[in-house]
matplotlib code that plots the C-alpha trace (Angstrom):
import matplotlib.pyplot as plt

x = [0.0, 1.2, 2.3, -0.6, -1.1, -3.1, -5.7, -4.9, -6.5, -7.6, -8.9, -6.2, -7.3, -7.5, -4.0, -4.2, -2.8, 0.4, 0.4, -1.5, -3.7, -2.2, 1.0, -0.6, -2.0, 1.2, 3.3, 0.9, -1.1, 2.4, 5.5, 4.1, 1.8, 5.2, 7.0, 4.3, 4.2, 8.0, 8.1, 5.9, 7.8, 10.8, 9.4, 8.2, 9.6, 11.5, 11.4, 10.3, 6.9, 4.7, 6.3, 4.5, 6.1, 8.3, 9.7, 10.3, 12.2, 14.3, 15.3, 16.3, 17.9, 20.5, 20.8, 22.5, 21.0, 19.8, 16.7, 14.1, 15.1, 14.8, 11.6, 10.0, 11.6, 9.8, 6.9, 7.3, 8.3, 5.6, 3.2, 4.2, 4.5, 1.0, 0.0, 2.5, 0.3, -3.3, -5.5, -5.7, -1.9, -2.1, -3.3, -0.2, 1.2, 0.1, 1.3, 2.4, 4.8, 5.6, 7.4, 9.5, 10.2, 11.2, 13.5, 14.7, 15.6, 14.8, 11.6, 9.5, 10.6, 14.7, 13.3, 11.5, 14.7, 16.6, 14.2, 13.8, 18.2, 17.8, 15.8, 17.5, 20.6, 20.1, 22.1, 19.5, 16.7, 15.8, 14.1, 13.5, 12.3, 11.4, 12.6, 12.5, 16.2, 15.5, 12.9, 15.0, 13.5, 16.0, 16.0, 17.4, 18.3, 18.2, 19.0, 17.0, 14.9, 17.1, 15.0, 15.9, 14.1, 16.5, 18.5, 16.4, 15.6, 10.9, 9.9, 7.6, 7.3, 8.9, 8.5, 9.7, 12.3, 12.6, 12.0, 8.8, 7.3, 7.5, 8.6, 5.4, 4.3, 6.9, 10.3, 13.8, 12.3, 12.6, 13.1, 9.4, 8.1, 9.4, 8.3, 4.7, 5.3, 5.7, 4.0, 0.7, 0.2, 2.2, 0.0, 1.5, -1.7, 0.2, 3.7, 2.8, 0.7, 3.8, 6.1, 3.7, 4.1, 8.1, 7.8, 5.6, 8.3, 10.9, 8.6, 7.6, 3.8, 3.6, 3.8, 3.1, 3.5, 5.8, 6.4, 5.7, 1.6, 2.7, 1.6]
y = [0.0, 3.1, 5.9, 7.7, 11.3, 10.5, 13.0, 14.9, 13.5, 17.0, 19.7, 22.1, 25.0, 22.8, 23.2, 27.1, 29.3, 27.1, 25.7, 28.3, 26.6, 27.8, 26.4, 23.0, 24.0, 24.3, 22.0, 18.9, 19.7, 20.8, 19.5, 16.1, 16.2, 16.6, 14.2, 11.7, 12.4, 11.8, 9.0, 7.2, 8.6, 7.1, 4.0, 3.1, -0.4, -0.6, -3.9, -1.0, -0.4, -2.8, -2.3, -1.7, 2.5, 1.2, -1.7, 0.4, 3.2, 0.4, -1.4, 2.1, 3.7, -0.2, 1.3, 4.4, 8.0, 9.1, 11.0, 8.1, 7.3, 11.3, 11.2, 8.1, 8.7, 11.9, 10.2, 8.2, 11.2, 13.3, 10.3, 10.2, 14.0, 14.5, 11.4, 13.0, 16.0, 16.1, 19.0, 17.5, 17.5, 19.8, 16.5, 15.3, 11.8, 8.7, 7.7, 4.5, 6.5, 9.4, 6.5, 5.3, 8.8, 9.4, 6.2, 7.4, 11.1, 11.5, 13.3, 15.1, 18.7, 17.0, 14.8, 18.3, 20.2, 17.7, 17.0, 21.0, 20.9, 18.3, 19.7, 23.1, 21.7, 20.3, 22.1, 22.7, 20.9, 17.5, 15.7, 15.4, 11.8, 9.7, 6.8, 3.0, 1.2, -2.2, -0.9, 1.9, 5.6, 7.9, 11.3, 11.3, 13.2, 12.8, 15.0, 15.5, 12.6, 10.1, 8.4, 6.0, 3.4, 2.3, 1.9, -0.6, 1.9, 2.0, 6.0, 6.9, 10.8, 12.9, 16.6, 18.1, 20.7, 22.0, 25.2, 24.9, 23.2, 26.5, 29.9, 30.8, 31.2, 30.9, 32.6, 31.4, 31.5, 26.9, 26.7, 28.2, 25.7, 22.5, 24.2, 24.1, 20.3, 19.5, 21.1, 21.8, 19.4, 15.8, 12.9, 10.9, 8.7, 7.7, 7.4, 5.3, 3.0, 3.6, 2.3, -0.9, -2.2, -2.0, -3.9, -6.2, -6.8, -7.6, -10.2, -7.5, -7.8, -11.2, -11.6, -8.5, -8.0, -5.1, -1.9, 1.4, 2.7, 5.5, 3.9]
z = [0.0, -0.9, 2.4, 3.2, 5.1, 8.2, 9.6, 12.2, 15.8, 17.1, 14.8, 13.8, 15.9, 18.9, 20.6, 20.0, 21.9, 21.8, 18.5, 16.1, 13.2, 10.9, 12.1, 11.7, 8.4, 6.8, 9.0, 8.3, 5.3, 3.1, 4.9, 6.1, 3.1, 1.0, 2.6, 2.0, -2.0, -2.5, -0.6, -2.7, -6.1, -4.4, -3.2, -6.9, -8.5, -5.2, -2.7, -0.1, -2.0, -0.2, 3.6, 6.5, 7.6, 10.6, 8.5, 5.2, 7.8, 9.2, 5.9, 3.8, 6.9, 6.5, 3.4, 4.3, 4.8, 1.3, -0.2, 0.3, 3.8, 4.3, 3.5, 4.6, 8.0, 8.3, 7.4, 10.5, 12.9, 11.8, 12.3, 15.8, 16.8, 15.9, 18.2, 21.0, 21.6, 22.9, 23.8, 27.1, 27.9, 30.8, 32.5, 33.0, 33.4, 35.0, 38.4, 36.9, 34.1, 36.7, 38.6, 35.3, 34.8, 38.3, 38.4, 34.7, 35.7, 39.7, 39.2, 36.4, 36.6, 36.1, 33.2, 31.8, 32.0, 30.4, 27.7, 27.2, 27.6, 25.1, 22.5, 22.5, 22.0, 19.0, 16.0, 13.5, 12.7, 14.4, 16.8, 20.8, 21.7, 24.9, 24.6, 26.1, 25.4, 27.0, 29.7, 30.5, 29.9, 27.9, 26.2, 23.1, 20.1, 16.4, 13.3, 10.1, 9.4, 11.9, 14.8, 17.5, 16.1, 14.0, 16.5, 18.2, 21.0, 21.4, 20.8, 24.0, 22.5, 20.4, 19.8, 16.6, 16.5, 13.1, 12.6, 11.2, 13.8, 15.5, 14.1, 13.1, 16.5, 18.8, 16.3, 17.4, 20.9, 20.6, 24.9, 24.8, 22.8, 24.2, 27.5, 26.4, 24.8, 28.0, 30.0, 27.6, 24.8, 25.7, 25.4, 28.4, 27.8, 24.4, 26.0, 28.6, 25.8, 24.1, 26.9, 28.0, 24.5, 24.6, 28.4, 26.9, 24.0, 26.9, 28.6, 31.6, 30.7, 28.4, 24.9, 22.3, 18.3, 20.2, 18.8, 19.4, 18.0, 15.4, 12.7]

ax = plt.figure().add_subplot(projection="3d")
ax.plot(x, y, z, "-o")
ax.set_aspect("equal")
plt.show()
């Protein structure tokens, strides 16, 4: 089947006054939108063309960092950064993941500093993710269309970090935006769905198909 654009899971004005609609009109109706289209140019003729997203990420990123992995790994990050916000993120997380993040970090102000830290320090555009590497919460990383997932590491969250993601509303001002990730619009419902499916892949809850629910 070919890569498809999913719908967005809020209506686009619905995480204003922290991400503007029109932000999301652009940012998911041309950029994802874009990413989508020349994926499936790309993909044409190729053994990738009939993968499941995760697998087809994996398999051209073994191939080496070129145009289609590019694009068909921002397919796959921009899948999961819409799931990794909600309206309803000032709910904040579950006891059961605040203790993961606690054990991970010490408590969830040093895990929010970190993951803010994080994100800011990243030269140019990229990616902030959660991660689970073997049942262990990280914060990691990655540039341009790179994600942890091919490097066998389970994405809990991620927030996005290029440019566009943000200038519109927020300008070069990128600690104020991961500020209100985190503390406005994470879906720590997600992350901790997220993060039961990578225990369950390590035998912690019983047998699963594993991986994480971005696609």
């Amino acid at each position: 089947m070919p890569f498809t654009l999913p719908e967005l899971p809020y209506d686009k004005a619905a995480l204003e006054p922290y991400i503007s609609s029109k932000t999301l009109d652009f940012h998911h109706g041309k950029h994802h939108k874009a990413y989508v289209d020349k994926a499936n140019d790309l993909v044409k003729g190729t053994h990738l063309e009939n993968m499941p997203l995760e697998q087809a990420v994996i398999e051209a990123r073994r191939e080496g960092v070129s145009l289609l992995f590019n694009n068909i790994g921002q397919i796959y990050n921009h899948n999961m950064f819409w799931l990794s916000m909600t309206p309803d993120g000032e709910g904040g997380a579950s006891p059961a993941l605040l203790e993961k993040i606690a054990e991970a970090f010490g408590d969830f102000d040093s895990f929010k500093s970190q993951f803010i830290s994080m994100g800011v320090s990243q030269f140019g555009s990229g990616w902030v993710w959660l991660v689970s590497n073997r049942g262990a919460l990280e914060i990691v990383k990655t540039p341009n269309a790179e994600t942890p997932l091919t490097e066998g590491k389970t994405p809990l969250l991620v927030c996005d970090v290029w440019e566009h993601a943000y200038y519109l509303d927020y300008q070069n001002r990128r600690a104020d935006f991961l500020e209100a990730f985190v503390e406005k619009l994470a879906n720590w419902e997600y992350a901790m769905r997220n993060c039961e499916e990578a225990d369950r892949m390590l035998g912690t809850f019983g047998s699963s198909c594993g991986g994480c629910m971005c696609c």
